[in-house]
VOTORKE-213872 format. One record per residue: x, y, z of N, C-alpha, C in turn. Coordinates in steps of 0.05 Angstrom, whole numbers, padded with zeros to 5 digits, always signed. Example, Ala and Ser with C-alpha at 12.3 -4.5 7.8 and 13.67 -1.06 7.14 Angstrom:
2
+00264-00114+00156+00246-00090+00156+00264-00066+00156 +00257-00045+00142+00273-00021+00143+00258+00001+00157 
***
This chain:
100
-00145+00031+00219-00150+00015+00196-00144+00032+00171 -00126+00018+00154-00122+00038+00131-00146+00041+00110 -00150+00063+00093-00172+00066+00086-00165+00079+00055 -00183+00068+00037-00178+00082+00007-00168+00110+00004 -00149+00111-00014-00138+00140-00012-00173+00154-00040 -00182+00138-00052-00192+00157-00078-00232+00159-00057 -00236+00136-00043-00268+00136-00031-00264+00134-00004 -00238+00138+00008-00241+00138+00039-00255+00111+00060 -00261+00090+00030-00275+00065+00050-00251+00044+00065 -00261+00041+00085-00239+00021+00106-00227-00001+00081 -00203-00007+00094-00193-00036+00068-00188-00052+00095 -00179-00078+00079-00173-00097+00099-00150-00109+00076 -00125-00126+00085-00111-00127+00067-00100-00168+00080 -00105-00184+00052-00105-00211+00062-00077-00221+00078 -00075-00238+00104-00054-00240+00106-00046-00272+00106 -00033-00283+00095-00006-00265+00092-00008-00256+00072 +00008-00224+00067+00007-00205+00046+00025-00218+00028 +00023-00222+00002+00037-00228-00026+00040-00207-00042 +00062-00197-00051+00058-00179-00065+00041-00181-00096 +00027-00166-00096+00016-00157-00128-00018-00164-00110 -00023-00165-00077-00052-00172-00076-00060-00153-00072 -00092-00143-00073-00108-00129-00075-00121-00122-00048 -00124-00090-00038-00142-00095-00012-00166-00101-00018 -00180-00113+00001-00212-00127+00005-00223-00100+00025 -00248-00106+00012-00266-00095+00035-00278-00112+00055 -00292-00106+00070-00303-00112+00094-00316-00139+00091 -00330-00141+00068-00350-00166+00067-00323-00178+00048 -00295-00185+00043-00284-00197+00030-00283-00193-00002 -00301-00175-00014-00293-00165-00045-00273-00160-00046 -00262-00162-00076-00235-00139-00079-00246-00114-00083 -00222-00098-00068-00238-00065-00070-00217-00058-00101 -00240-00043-00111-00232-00036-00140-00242-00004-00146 -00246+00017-00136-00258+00034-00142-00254+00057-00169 -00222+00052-00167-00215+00062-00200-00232+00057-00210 -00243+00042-00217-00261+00019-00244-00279+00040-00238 -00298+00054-00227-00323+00077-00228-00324+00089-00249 -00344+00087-00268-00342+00095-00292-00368+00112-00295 -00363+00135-00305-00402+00144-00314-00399+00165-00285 -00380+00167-00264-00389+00185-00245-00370+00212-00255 -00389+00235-00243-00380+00262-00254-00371+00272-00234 -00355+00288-00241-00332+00298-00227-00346+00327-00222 -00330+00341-00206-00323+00363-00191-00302+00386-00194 -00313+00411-00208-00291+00426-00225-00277+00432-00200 -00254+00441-00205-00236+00443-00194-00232+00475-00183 -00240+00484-00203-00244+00522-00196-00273+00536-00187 -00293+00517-00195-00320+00528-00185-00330+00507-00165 -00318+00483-00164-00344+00463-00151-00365+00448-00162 -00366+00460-00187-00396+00446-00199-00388+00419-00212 -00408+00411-00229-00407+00384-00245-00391+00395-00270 -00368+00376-00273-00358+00372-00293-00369+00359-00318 -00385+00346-00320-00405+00334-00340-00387+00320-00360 -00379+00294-00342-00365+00271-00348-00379+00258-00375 -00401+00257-00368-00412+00233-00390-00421+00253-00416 -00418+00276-00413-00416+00288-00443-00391+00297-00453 -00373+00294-00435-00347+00311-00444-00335+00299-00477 -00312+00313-00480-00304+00301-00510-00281+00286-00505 -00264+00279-00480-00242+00262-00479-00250+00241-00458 -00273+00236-00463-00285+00212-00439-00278+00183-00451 -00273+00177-00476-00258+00163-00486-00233+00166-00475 -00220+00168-00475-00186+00177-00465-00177+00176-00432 -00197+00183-00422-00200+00201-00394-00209+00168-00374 -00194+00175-00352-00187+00159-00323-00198+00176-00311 -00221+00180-00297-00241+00204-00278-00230+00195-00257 -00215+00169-00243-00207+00179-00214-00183+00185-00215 -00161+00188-00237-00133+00190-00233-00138+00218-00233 -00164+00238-00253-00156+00267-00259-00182+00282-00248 -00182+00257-00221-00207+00280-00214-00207+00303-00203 -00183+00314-00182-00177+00341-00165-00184+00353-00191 -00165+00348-00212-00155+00366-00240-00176+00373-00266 -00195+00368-00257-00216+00371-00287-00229+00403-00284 -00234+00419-00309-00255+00443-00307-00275+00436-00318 -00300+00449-00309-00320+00452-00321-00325+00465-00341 -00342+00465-00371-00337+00487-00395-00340+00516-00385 -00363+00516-00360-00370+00545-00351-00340+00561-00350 -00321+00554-00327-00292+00552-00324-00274+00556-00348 -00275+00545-00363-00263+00536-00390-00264+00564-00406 -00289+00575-00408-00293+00601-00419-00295+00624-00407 -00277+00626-00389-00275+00648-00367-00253+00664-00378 -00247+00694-00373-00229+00702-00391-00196+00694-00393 -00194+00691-00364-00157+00672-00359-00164+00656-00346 -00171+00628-00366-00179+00593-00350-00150+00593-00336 -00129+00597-00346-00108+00580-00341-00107+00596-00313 -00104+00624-00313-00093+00632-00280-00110+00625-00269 -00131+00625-00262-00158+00616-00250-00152+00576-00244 -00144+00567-00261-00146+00531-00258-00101+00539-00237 -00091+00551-00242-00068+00556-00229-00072+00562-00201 -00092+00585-00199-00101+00591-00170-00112+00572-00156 -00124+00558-00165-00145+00539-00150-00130+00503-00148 -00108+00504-00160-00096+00487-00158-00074+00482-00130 -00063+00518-00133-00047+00525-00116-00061+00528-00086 -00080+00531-00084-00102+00538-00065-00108+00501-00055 -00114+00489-00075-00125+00452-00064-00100+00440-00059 -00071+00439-00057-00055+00421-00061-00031+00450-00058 -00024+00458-00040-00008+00473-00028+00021+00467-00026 +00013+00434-00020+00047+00423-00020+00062+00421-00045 +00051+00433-00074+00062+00427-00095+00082+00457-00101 +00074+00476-00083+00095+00497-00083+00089+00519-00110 +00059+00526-00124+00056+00528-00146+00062+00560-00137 +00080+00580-00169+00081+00602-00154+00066+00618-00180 +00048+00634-00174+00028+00646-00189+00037+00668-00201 
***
């Protein structure tokens, strides 16, 4: 059964399939999980809480398109964020060929 790539929950998909439809879940909702708003993310170099709902581009910001990708401020003020968010990128997502 194919299953959400962003929550891993089972989908069910209506048939006959039309293009532009939506998968359903189990009890027949449309599954929508993008739409999750207010949930905090997961830095990307430490693990901790990214602290979504205080950040300063949470206006702007899609939390499930850039969730692998967010740092935490702790992170942020580390002395080389960037090699550190480079390492840990190259380390989660291997197939992107990142060379350090």
């Amino acid at each position: 059964m194919p299953s959400c790539r962003i929550c891993n929950k089972p989908l069910i998909w209506k048939k006959p399939y039309k293009k532009g439809d939506r998968p359903v879940e189990k009890d027949g909702s449309i599954h929508d999980c993008s739409r999750i708003e207010n949930e905090d993310l997961k830095c990307i170099i430490c693990g901790g809480s990214v602290g979504c709902p205080n950040c300063e581009f949470i206006e702007d910001c899609n939390p499930q398109s850039v969730s692998p990708l967010c740092i935490c401020k702790k992170c942020e003020q580390l002395e080389d964020p960037f090699i550190s968010y480079k390492k840990a990128v190259a380390e989660k997502f291997p197939m992107l060929n990142i060379k350090i």
